[in-house]
DSSP file (Angstrom, degrees, kcal/mol; ACC not computed):
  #  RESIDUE AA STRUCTURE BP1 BP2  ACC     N-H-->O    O-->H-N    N-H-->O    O-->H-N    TCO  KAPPA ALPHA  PHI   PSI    X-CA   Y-CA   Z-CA
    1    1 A X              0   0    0      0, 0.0     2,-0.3     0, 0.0    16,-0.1   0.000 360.0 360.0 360.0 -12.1    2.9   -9.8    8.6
    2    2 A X        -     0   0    0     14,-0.1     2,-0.3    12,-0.0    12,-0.0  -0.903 360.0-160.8 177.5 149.4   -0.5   -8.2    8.0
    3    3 A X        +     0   0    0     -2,-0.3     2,-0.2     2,-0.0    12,-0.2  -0.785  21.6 154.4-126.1 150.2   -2.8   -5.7    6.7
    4    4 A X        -     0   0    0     -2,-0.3    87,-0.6    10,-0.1     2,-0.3  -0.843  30.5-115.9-158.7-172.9   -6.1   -4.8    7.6
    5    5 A X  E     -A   90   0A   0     85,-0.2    85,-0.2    -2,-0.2     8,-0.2  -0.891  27.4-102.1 -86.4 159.2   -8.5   -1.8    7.4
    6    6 A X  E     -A   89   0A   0     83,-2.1    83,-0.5    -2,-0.3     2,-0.3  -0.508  29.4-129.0 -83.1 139.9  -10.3    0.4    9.9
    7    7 A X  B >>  -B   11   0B   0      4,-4.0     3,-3.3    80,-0.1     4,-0.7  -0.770  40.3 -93.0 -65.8 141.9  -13.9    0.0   10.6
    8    8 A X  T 34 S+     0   0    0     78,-0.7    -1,-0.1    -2,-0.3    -2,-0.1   0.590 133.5  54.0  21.0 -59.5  -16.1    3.1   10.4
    9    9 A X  T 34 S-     0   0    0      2,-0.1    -1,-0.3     1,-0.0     3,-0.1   0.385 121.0-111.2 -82.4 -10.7  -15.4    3.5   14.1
   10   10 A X  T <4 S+     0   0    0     -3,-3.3     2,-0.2     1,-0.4    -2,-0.2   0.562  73.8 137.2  83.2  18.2  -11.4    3.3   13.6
   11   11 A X  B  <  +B    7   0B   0     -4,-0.7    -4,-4.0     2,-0.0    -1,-0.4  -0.772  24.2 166.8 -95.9 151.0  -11.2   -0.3   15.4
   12   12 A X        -     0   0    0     -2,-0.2     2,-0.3    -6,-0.2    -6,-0.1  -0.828  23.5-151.8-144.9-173.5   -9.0   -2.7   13.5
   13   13 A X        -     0   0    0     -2,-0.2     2,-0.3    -8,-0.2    -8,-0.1  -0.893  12.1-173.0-171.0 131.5   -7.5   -6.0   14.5
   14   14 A X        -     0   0    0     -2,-0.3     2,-0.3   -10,-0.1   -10,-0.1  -0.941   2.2-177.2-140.5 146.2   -4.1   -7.4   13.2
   15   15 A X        +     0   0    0     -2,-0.3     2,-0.3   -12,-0.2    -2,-0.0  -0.894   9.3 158.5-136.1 161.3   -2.6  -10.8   13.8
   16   16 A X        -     0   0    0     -2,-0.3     2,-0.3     2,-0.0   -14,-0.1  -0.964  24.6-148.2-176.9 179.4    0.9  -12.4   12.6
   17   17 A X        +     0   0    0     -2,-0.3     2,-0.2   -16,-0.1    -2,-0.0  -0.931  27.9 159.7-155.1 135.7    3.2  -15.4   13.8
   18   18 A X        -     0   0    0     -2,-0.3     2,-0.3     7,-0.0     7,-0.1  -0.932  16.3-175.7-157.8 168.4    7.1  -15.0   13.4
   19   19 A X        -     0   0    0     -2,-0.2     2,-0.2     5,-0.1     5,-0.1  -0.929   2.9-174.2-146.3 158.9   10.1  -16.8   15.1
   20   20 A X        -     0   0    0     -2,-0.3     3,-0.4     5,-0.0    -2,-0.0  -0.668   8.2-169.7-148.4 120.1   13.9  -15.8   14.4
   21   21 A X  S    S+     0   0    0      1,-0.3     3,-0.1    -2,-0.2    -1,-0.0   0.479  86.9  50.5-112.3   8.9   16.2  -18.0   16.0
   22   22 A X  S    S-     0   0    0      1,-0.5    -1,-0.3     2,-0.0     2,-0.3   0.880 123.6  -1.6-112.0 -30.4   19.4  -15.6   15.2
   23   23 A X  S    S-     0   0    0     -3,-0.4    -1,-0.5     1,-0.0     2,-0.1  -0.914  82.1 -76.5-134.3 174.1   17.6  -12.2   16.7
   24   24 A X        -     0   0    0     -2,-0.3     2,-0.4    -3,-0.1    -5,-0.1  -0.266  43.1-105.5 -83.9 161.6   14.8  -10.8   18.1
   25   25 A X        -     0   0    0     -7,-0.1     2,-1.1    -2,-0.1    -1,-0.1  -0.525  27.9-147.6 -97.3 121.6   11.5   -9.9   16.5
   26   26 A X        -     0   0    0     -2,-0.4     2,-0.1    21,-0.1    21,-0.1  -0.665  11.7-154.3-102.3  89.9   10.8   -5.9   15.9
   27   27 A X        +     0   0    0     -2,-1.1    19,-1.3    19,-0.3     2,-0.3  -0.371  22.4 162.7 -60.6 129.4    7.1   -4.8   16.1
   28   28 A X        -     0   0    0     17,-0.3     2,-0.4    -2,-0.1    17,-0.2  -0.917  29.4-143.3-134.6 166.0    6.1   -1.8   14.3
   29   29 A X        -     0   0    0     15,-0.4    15,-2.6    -2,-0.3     2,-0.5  -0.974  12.8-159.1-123.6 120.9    2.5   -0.4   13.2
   30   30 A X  E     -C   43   0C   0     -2,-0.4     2,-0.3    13,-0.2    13,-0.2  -0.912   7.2-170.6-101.8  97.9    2.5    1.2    9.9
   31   31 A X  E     -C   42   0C   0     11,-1.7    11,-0.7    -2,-0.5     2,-0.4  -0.783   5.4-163.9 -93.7 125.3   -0.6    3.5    9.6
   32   32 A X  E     +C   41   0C   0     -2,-0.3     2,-0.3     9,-0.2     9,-0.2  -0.842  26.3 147.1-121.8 130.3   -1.0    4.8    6.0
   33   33 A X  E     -C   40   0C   0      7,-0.9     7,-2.3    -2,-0.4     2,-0.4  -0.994  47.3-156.3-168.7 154.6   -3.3    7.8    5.7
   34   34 A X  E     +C   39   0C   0     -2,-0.3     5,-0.2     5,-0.2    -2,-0.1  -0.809  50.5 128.2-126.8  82.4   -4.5   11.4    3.9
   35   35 A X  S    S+     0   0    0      3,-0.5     4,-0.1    -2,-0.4    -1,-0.0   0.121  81.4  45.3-123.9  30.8   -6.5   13.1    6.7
   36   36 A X  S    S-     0   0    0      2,-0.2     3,-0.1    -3,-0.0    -1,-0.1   0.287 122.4 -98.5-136.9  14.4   -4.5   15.8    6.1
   37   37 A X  S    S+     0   0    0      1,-0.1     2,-0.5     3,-0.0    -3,-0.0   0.180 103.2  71.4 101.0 -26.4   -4.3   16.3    2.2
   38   38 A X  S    S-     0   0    0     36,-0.0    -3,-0.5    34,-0.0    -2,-0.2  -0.949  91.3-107.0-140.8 148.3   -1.2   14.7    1.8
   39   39 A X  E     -C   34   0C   0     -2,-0.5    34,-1.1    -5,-0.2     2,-0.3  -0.024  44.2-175.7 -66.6 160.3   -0.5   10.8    2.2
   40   40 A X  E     -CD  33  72C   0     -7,-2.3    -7,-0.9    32,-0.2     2,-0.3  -0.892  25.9-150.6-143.7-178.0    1.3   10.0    5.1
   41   41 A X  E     -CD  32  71C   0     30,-1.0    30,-2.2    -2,-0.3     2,-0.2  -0.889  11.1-164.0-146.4 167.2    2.9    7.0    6.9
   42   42 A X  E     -CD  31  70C   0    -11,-0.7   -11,-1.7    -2,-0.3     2,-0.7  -0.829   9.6-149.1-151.0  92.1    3.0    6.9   10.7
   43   43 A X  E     -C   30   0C   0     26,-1.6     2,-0.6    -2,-0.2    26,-0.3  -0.748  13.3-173.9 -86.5 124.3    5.6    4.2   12.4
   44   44 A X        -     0   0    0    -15,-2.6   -15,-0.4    -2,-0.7     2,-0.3  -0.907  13.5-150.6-108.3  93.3    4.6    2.8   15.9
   45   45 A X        -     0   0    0     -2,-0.6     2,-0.9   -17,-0.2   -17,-0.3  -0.324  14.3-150.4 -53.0 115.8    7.1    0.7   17.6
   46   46 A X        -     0   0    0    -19,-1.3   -19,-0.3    -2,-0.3     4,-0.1  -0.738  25.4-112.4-128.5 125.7    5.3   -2.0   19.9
   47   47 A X    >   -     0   0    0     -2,-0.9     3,-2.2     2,-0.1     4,-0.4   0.119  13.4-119.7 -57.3 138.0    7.0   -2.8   22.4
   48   48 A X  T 3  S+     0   0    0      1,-0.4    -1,-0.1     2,-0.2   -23,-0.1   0.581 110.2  62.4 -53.4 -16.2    8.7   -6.6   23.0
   49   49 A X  T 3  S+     0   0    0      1,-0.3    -1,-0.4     3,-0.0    -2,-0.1   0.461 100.3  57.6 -88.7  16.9    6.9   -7.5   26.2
   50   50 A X  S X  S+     0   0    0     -3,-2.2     3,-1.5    -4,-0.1    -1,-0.3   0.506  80.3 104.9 -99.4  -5.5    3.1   -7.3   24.0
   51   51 A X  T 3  S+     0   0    0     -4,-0.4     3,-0.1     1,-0.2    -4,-0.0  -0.405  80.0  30.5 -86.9 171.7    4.2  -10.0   21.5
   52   52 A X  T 3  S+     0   0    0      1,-0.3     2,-0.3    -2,-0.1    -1,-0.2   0.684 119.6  80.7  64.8  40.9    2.5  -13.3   22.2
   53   53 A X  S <  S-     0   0    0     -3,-1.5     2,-0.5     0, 0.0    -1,-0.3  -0.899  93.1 -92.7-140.3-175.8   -0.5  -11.1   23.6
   54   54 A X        -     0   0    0     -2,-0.3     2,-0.5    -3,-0.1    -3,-0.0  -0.680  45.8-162.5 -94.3 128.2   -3.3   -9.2   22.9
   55   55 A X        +     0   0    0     -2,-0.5     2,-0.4    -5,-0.0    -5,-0.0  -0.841  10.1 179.3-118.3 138.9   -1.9   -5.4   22.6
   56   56 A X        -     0   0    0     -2,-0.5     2,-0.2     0, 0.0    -2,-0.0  -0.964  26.4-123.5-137.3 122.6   -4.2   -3.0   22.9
   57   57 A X        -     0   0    0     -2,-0.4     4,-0.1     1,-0.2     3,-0.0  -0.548  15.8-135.5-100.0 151.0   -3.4    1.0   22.7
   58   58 A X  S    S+     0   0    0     -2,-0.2     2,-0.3     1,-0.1    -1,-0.2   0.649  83.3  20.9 -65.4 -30.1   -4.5    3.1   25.8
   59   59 A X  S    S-     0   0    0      3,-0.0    -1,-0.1     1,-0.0     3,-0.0  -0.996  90.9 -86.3-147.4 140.5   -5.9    5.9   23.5
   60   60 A X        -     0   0    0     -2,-0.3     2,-0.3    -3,-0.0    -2,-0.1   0.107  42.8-117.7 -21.3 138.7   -7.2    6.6   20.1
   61   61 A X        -     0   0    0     -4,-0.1     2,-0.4     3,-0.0    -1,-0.0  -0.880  22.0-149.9 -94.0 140.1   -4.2    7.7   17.2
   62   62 A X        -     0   0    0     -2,-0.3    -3,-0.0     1,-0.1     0, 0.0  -0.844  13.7-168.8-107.5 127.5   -5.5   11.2   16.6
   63   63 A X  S    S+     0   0    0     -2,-0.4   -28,-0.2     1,-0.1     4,-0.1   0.487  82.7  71.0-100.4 -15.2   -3.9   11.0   12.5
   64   64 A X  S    S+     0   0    0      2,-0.1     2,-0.1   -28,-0.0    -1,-0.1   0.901  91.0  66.3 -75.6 -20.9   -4.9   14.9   12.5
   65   65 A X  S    S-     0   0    0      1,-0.1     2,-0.2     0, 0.0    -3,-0.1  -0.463  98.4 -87.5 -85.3 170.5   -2.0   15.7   14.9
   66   66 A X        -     0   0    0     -2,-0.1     2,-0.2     1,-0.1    -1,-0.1  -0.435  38.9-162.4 -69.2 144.7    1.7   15.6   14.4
   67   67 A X        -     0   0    0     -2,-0.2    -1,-0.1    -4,-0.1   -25,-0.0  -0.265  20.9-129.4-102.8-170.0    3.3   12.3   15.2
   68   68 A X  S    S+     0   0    0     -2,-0.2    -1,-0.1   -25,-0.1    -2,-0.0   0.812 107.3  42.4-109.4 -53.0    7.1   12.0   15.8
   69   69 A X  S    S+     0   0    0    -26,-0.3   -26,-1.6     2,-0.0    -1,-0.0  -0.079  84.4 130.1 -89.2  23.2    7.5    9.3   13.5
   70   70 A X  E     -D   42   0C   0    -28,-0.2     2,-0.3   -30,-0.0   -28,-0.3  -0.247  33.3-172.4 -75.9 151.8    5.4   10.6   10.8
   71   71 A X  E     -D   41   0C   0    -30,-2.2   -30,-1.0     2,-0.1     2,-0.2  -0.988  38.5-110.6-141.0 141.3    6.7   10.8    6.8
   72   72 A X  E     +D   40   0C   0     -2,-0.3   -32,-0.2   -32,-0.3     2,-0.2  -0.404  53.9 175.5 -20.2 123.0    5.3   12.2    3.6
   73   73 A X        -     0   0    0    -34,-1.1     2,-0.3    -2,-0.2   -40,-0.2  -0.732  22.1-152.3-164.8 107.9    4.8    8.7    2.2
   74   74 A X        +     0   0    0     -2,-0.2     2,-0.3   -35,-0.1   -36,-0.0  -0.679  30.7 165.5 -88.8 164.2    2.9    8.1   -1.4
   75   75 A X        -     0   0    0     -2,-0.3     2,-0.6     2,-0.0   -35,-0.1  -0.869  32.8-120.5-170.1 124.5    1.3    4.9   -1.4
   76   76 A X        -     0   0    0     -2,-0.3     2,-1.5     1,-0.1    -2,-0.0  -0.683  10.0-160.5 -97.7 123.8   -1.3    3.1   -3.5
   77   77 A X        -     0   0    0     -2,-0.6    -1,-0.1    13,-0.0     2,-0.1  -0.595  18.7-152.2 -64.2  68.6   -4.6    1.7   -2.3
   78   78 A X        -     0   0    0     -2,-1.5     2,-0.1     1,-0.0     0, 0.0  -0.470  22.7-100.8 -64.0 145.8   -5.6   -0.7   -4.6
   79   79 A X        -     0   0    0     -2,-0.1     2,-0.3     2,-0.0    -1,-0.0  -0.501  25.6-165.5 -71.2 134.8   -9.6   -1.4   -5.1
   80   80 A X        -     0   0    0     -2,-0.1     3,-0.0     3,-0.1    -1,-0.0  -0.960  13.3-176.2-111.9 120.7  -11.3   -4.3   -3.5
   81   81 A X  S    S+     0   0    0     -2,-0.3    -2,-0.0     1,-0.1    -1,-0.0   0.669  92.7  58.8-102.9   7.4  -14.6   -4.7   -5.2
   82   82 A X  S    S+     0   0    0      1,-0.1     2,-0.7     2,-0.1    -1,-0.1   0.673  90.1  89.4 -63.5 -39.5  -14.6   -7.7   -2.2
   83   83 A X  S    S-     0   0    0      1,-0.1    -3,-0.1     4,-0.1    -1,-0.1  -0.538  80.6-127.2 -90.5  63.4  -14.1   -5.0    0.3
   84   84 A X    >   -     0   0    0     -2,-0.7     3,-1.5     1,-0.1    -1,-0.1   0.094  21.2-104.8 -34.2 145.1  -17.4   -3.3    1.8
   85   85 A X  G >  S+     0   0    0      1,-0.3     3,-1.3     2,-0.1    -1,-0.1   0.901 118.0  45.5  -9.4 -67.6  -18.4    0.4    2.1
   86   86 A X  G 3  S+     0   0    0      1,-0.3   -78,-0.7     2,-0.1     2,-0.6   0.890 112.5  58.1 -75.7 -19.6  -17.8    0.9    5.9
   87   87 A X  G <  S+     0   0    0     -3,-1.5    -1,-0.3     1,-0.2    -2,-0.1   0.030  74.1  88.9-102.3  60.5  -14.3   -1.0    5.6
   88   88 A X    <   +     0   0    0     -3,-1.3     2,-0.5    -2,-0.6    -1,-0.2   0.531  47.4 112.0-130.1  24.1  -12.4    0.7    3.4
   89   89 A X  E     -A    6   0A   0    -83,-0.5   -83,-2.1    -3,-0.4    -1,-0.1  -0.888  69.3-112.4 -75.8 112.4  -10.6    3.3    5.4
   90   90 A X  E      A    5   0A   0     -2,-0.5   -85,-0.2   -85,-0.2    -1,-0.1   0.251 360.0 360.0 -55.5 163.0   -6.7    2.4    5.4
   91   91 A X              0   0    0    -87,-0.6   -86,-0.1   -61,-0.1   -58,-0.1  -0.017 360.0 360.0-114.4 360.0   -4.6    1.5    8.2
């Protein structure tokens, strides 16, 4: 439903609107990253009782440790020449 990038500081902010009148709606966070030499993907389920709020995670994702849900995942980054300096570390 959205993309964004990280600021400098790793804050991001992501917004989306969905309705599905035959099932329910399945949040995930897909964080796309190299901070370990090889691309990676990271799935974060969030959970039903955040949607129509503001969800906010309790602690920094450390991308240098292992995650649970983590993949090998190549993935291309296309250039924004729109796109400033400090934001242009993926999410």
């Amino acid at each position: 439903m959205d993309e964004a990038y990280a600021s400098r500081n790793g804050a991001f902010q992501l917004h989306g609107c969905a309705s599905d009148i035959f099932s329910k709606i399945d949040p995930i966070l897909k964080i796309y990253h190299k901070c370990k030499g090889t691309p990676k993907r990271i799935t974060i389920p969030i959970d039903q009782e955040h949607l129509d709020k503001v969800f906010t995670f309790d602690r920094p994702i450390d991308l240098k440790k292992a995650h649970e849900k983590e993949q090998d995942h190549e993935y291309h980054v296309p250039k924004c020449p729109n796109v400033k300096e400090w934001q242009t570390t993926t999410v």
